[in-house]
N, C-alpha and C positions, 0 to 999 in steps of 0.2 A: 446046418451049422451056421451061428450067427459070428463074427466078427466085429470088432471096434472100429479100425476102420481098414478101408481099400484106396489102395494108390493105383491113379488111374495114369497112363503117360506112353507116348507113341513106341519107347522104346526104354531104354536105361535109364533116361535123364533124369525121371524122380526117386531111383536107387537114395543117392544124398537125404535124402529127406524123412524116406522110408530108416534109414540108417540114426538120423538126429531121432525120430522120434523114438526108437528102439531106446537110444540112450537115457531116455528124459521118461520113458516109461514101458519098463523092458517085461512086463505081465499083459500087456494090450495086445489083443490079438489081432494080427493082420496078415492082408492078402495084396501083392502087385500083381497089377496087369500091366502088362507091357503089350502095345496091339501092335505086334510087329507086321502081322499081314497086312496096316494100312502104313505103314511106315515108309514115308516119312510124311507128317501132317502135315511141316510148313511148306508144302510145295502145293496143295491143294487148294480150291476154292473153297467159300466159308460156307458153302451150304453141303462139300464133301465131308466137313470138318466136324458139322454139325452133326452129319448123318452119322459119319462112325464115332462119334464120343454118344453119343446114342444110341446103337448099338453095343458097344462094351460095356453102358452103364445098366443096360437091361440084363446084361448078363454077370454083371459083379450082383445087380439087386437079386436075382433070380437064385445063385450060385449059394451067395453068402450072405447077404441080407444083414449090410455092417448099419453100423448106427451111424456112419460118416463116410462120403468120399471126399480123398483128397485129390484134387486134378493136378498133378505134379507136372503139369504142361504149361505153358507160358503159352503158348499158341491155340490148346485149347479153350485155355482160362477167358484170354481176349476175344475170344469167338463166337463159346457156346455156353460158357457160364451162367448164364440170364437164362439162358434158353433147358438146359438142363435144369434149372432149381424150378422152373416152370412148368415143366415135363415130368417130373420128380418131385413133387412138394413136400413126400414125408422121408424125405432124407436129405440130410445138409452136405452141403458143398462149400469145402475149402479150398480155393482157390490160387495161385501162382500168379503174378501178374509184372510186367517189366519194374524194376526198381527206380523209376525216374525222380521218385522224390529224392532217396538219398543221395542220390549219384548230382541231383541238382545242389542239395547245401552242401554237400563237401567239395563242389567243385569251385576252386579259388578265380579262377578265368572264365567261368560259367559257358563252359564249352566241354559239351559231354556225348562223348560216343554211345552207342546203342548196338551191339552184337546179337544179333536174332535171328529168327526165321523169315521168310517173302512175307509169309503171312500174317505176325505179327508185326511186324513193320507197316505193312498196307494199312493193316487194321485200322479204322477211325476208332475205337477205343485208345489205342497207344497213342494218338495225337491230344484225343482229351486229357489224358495223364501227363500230357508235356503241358497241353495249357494250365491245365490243374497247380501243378507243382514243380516245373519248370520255365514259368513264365521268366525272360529276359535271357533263357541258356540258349543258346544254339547249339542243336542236336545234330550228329554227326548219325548220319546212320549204316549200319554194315550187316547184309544178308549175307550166313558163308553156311550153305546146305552142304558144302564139299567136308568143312569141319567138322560139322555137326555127324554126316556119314562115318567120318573116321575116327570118332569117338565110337558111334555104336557100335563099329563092326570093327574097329583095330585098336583103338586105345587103349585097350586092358592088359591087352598081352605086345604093348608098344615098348619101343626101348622108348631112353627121356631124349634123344638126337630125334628118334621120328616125332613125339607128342611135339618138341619143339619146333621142328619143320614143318609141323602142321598150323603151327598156333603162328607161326609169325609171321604171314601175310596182312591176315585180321592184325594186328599190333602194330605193324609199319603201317598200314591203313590209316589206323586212329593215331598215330603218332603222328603222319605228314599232316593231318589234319590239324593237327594243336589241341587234341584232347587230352585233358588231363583226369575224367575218371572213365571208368567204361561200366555199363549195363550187361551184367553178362544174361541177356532176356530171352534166354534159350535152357530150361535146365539142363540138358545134355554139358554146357559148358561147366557145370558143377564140379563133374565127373573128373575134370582137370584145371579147376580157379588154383590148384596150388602154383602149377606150374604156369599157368597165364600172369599171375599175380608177381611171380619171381621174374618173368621175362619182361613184365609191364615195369618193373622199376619200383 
């Protein structure tokens, strides 16, 4: 069985994606992997991170043999990205990667938070992307694996008093900071930007 394409991603967080693209082209055939057995990536080292986004992509090429993966990972994307389209030359990779461009021109006080994983935070990729297209912003940064957990495994069936108990440490964080846009550079945060977006103001 071939497929169009496979969403690759540590857990739920590239669901959203997988969802837009159903909308925008609802006969393409696809497959998610969600690698819950390595779950949770951003707590790993980048050569753990490597290892199993290499591992699952052997086994979506193997399984399903799509003409496309999309890494619906932010933390894989700044990791192993290079490294997989290397490793895999005849199959393309579309990528996820922090929003630091937009989140720099829309930010009027060029002070922009960044909500992510350890790993894409550490990452020297996501500081080239700040030199890239945030030069003069000062980047607020926030690692919250605690969120990120309670989207995978309670967000869905959460009332909106828990999603919002959950969300609003990360928010008063970036608020006492004076940031005025946030990066939500974690897909898992997708799964609930409506509600971040309402609480954020």
């Amino acid at each position: 069985m071939q497929v169009d394409f496979a969403f690759l991603d540590s857990g739920l967080g590239g669901l959203p994606y997988l969802s837009y693209l159903r909308d925008k082209a609802p006969f393409a055939r696809c497959v998610y992997l969600a690698d819950t057995k390595h779950f949770p990536y951003g707590e790993k080292t980048a050569g753990q991170i490597i290892a199993c986004a290499e591992e699952a992509v052997r086994l979506v090429i193997k399984r399903w043999r799509p003409r496309a993966i999309v890494v619906a990972c932010n933390t894989i994307s700044v990791t192993a990205l290079d490294v997989l389209r290397r490793r895999f030359p005849n199959t393309p990779f579309i990528g996820t990667v922090p929003a630091i461009k937009p989140a720099a021109f829309l930010s009027k006080i060029k002070k922009i938070g960044v909500l992510a994983t350890n790993a894409t935070i550490h990452h020297p990729y996501t500081q080239q992307l700040i030199d890239q297209f945030a030069h003069g912003c000062e980047v607020v940064f926030r690692a919250d694996p605690e969120l990120i957990d309670f989207i995978e495994r309670r967000a869905f069936n959460a009332s909106e008093a828990e999603k919002n108990t959950a969300i609003e440490p990360a928010l008063n964080f970036f608020r006492s900071a004076g940031c005025d846009s946030i990066v939500l550079a974690c897909t898992h945060f997708l799964n609930i930007a409506d509600e971040i977006k309402a609480m954020a103001g």
